[in-house]
Steps between C-alpha positions, in 0.01 A plus 500: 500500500554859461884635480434664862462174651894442421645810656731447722413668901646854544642663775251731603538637835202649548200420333218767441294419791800540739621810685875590357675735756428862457864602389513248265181507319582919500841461363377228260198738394763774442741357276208364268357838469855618406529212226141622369418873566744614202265322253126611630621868487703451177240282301240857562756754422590268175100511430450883598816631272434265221160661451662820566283571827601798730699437770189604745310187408785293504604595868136411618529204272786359651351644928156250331730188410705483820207585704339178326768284488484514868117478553495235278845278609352523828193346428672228271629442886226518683144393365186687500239219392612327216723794399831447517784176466632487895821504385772721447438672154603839423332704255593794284475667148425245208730529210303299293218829526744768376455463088107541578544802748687646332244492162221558738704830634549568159154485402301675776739587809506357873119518485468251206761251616310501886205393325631195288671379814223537732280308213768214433524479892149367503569219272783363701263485835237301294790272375633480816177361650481270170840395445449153439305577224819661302725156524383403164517850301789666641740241466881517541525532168295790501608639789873471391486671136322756639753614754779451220319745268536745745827633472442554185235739570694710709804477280506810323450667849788356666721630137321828569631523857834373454575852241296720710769744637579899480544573177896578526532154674360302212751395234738357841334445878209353387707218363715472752248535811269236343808233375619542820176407713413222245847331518574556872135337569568184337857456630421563850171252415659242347822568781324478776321188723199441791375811624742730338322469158218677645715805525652479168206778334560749773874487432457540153270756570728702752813450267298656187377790677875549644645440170195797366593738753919448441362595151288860594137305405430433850259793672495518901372829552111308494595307764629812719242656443240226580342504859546181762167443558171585373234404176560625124268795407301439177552214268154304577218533288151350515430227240384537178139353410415648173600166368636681159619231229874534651340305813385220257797487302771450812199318760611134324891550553391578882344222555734266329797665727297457794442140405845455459600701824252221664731232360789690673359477795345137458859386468662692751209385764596141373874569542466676865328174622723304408768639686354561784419213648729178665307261310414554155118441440306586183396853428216647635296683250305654759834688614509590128188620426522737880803616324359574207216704698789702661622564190157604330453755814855664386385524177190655603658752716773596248234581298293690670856647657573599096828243549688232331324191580671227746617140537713274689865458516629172436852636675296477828428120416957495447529683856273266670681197347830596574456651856219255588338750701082457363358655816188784412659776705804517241234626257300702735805693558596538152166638446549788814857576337335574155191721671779681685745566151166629354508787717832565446549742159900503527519113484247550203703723294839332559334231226306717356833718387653196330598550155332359230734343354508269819195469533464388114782226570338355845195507318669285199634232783199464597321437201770241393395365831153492447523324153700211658208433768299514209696209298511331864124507537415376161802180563395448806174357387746260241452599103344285238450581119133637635626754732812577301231618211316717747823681677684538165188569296327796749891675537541540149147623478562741782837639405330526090231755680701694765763606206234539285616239227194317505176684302642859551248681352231320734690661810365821419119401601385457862546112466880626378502683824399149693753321265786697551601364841713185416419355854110540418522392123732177623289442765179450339688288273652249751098500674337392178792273415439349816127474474572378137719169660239458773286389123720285391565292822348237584167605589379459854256321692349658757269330755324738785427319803539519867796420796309188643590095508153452329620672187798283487333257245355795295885578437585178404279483276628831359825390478442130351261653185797786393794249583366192321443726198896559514586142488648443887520202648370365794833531685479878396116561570553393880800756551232788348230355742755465816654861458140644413314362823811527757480907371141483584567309848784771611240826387225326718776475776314423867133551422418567885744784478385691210288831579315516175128473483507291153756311312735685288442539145737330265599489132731267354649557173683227315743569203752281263856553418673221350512236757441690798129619595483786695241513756376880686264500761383850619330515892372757687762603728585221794756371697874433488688502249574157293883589396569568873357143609703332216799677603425381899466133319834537397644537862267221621721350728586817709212672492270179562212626256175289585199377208730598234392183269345769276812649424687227441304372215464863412887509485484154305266595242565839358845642356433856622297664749392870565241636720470886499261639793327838478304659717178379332574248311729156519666390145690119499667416150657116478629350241479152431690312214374217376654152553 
């Protein structure tokens, strides 16, 4: 049984279908965007200064990403075919994107970096409609070390920021402004409890900018002089398709970003469902991959847009948990309120005239932060000698190449330029370590075949030649069988209800570790989903759940069950230990 099956319900009030009152879901929508508008503008004005952009393109830059954020949150809210999650998911600036901007700004201006996003966008909608096919290659492991080596990247900008005052200010306000935003932060963070932690980085923003203008660093006369409403003039430039070698030097750290950006969002689109709903089912994955798609269109328009890409907030998935308020028009009004602050130039430069020095020390919390969900992700999955090689093994690897302590004349050469990014360089490592394992596992079986009773004894078959080669015993060979057909039985379902035309195709794979065989079966998409049924099995007696003989022995046979369902495809892993 997956670990979702043992949640506990939630008080949700309102569940995403259901229509929240109007003053609630408004006032709701408006203190999220308060908790989150500080870091979409900040995370572009840290990206547009640290590549020492003028302020012209970094006032349309930041119009672009709040115009998105809203487009997009909105459609996270409310689907458009199989784009979007149907749940309450904000989206904004990606910090995880800001070491790659930043080189790509760098490199070849606004025009470069629109390009590489637009490019990288297009990946992310292909995985999106193939996500089942990444389960194997980007694992947690993966997935994990790569979002730890990212603060590392942006590191030295963060340093950068924290010392980058007036020149008379340097020696003293810098230290203070930036000590002083760090440390009141992670008081007030680890202070404060429920819903009040969400308004711990604002704080320590507003004290830091209080504390720089008590010290003569703070600058208001932009914000006086900004207009209430209307668009930035300039800053946008058509994208660059001369493909020059900088494009093929920084195109492999945009995609792996965007990859991990997608694992953001595949987590947060886990997270949301979770606690939204009275009774806790299994994830959907097609809620995950429509949230994926929403966040492949932001990408696509912040490219084109000459932005900082976007992703989702996990603090919506903490807002929705603690006020249990799920309903779609909370995010369709946070996504108005954005469109509306994008018009709005004064609120724009009040964040936009924060010192750097605060900016540098949010932008240090929130790398510490992201490094911890990296150690969570990679844990999460539980850590063996195997995966301890690969995490341990591609960081070292990644930090040798970003500081240039690994081969440093070879950094000098285009694959030096490829190389140099210690998120890239680690990685590639952790994907061929993983591909390396996959070797040196117990090699699987793989039988392709078809959802239908008559192939039943086809799969027995299957399963008595690789299982008799392993030594099990009879007691053991009849668990396989019984978990292996009772899958099959539950994917056929009713066979007078189905709409398809044919069968649905079906491969089984079959795999060894110690005494536990692991059986996958892969169907073109179907019907409920298994974990759900299991989990109605459990409240038998209440809910009166009728034929559910299949799911008792299912229950009986295997020591874990996990069905993930996609929008094309159906993918059931058991687990069966022998006796």
């Amino acid at each position: 049984m997956s670990e979702e099956s043992h949640q506990p319900e939630t008080s949700v009030r309102f569940e995403p279908e259901e229509i929240a009152p109007p003053v609630l879901a408004a006032g709701l929508a408006f203190q999220m965007v308060a908790f989150m508008v500080a870091g979409v503008v900040l995370t572009v004005v840290i990206v547009g200064r640290a590549a020492g952009q003028p302020e012209s393109y970094i006032a349309w830059a930041t119009f672009a990403s709040l115009l998105i954020a809203g487009i997009c949150t909105a459609l996270q809210a409310k689907t458009l075919w199989r784009i979007g999650s149907g749940h309450v998911l904000l989206m904004g600036t990606s910090a995880v994107f800001i070491a790659v901007c930043v080189s790509a700004l760098v490199s070849g201006g606004p025009a470069l970096m629109a390009t590489l996003i637009v490019i990288s966008s297009v990946l992310q909608f292909a995985l999106a409609t193939k996500l089942s096919w990444l389960r194997n290659i980007i694992t947690p492991a993966v997935s994990g070390t790569v979002i730890m080596l990212i603060p590392f990247t942006v590191m030295p900008i963060a340093f950068n920021l924290l010392m980058e005052v007036p020149e008379q200010h340097v020696n003293t306000s810098a230290v203070i402004i930036a000590a002083v935003t760090i440390f009141v932060s992670a008081a007030l963070t680890l202070a404060a409890k429920g819903i009040w932690r969400l308004w711990t980085p604002l704080l320590g923003i507003l004290i830091g900018t209080v504390t720089a203008a008590f010290l003569g660093v703070y600058d208001v006369s932009p914000i006086l002089k900004a207009d209430w409403i209307g668009i930035p003039d300039g800053g946008w430039e058509f994208m660059d398709l001369s493909f020059k070698p900088a494009f093929w030097a920084l195109l492999p750290g945009f995609l792996f970003v965007t990859v991990v950006g997608m694992i953001e969002t595949i987590g947060d689109s886990i997270a949301i469902q979770r606690v939204s709903r009275r009774a806790q089912l299994a994830p959907d994955y097609r809620v995950v991959q429509g949230a994926v798609g929403a966040d492949g269109v932001g990408n696509l328009l912040s490219g084109i847009a000459c932005t900082v890409p976007n992703t989702t907030y996990s603090s919506s998935v903490a807002v929705t948990e603690l006020t249990g308020v799920a309903s779609r028009q909370v995010g369709l009004f946070v996504g108005i309120i954005f469109v509306v602050l994008a018009f709005l130039p004064k609120f724009q430069q009040i964040v936009m005239s924060i010192p750097n020095p605060v900016a540098g020390a949010y932008l240090a919390i929130i790398l510490a932060l992201l490094f911890v969900v990296g150690v969570r992700i990679v844990m999460r999955d539980g850590m063996d000698f195997r995966k301890a090689i690969i995490v341990g093994l591609s960081i070292y690897i990644g930090l040798g190449f970003q500081f240039e302590l690994i081969f440093p004349d070879l950094l000098q050469n285009e694959l030096g330029q490829f190389l140099q990014n210690g998120m890239t360089a680690g990685g590639i490592t952790a994907i061929g370590l993983t591909l390396l394992m996959s070797l040196f596992s117990s090699r699987k079986r793989k039988l392709e075949t078809t959802v239908e009773v008559a192939q039943i004894d086809e799969i027995r078959a299957f399963l008595f030649k690789h299982a008799s080669a392993w030594k099990w015993n009879e007691e053991s060979l009849n668990k396989l069988n019984l978990a292996a057909e009772e899958t099959v039985l539950t994917l056929i379902g009713n066979p007078e209800e189905s709409e398809l035309p044919e069968p649905r195709a079906l491969q089984i794979s079959m795999s060894r570790d110690g005494n536990e065989a692991q059986l996958e079966f892969v169907a073109t998409v179907g019907g409920s989903n298994l974990e759900d049924q299991m989990l109605l099995l459990e409240e038998a007696d209440i809910t009166n759940v009728v034929d559910d003989l299949s799911l008792r022995i299912l229950r009986e046979m295997t020591s874990s069950i996990r069905h993930q369902q996609y929008f094309d495809t159906d993918v059931i892993t058991l687990t069966v230990r022998a006796s």
